[in-house]
C-alpha positions in Angstrom: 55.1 19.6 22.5 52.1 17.7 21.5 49.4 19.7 23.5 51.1 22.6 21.0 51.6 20.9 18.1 47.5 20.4 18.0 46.4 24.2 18.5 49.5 25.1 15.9 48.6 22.8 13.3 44.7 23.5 13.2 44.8 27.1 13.5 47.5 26.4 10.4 45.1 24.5 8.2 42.7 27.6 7.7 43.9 28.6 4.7 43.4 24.9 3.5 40.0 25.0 5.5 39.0 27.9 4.1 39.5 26.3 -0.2 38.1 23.4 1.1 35.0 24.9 2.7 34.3 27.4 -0.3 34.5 24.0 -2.9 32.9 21.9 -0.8 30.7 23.3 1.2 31.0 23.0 5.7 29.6 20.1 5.8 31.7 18.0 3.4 34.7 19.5 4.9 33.4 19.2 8.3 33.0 15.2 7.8 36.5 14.8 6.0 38.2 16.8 9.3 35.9 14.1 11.9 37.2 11.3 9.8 40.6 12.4 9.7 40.8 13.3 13.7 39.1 10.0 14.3 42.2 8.0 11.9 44.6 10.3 13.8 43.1 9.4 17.7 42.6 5.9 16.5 47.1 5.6 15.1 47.4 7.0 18.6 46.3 4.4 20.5 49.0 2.1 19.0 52.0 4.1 19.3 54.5 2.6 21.4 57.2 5.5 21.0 56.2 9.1 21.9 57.5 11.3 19.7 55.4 9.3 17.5 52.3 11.1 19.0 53.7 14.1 17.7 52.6 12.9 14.5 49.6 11.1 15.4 47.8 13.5 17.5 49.7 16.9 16.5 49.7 17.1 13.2 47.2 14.6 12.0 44.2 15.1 14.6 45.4 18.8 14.5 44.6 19.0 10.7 41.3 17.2 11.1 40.4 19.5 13.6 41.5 22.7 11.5 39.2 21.1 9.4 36.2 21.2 11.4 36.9 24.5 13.4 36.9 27.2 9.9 33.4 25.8 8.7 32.0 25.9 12.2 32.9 29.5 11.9 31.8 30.1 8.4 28.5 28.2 8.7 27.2 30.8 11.4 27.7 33.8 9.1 25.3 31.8 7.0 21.7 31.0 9.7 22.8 34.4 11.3 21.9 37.8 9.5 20.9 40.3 12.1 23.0 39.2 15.0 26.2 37.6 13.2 28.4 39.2 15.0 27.4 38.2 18.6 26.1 34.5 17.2 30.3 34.2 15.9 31.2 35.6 19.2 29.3 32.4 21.1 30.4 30.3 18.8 34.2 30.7 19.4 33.7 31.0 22.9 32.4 27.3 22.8 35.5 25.8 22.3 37.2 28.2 25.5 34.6 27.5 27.3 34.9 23.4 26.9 38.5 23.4 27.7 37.5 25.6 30.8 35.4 23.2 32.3 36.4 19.8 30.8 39.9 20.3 32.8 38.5 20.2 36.2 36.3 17.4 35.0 38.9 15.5 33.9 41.2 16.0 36.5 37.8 14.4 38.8 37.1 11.8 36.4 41.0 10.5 36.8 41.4 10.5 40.5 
């Protein structure tokens, strides 16, 4: 339930993202998701009860996330002009791509 609390709750907090971003700016809003995820990983590391993690890393690190992953988006549209499109298109595959390889990596790392 964690692993899908995380994707739930930060493809959730675009609409949030998405006010913040166009007040703030990406980077303000970009900082303010780093810091939150960071508080969220850190309360994670001193949970004792799992269902706690929930909290910690699924809806806490999952909002600071949402809050980093809209004006990563957003900030493309605005260095790209001719090629939008295909810059957008590499910059969401990033994130696939990471998972892609960081599993095998971790699963090395571990053993």
């Amino acid at each position: 339930i964690v692993h899908s609390l995380l994707p739930a709750v930060t493809l959730m907090t675009g609409p949030i993202a998405s006010i913040l971003t166009n007040k703030y700016g990406c980077r303000w809003t970009t900082v303010i998701g780093t810091l939150i995820a960071t508080v969220g990983f850190i309360l994670s590391s001193f949970v004792t009860k799992f269902f706690m993690l929930y909290i910690t890393i699924g809806v806490i690190v999952g909002f600071g996330f949402g809050l980093v992953y809209v004006p990563a988006i957003v900030s493309v549209g605005y260095y790209f002009d001719k090629k939008r499109s295909f810059a957008t298109g590499i910059a969401v595959c990033g994130s696939g791509l990471g998972t892609f390889f960081l599993s095998p990596l971790n699963r090395i790392l571990f053993n």
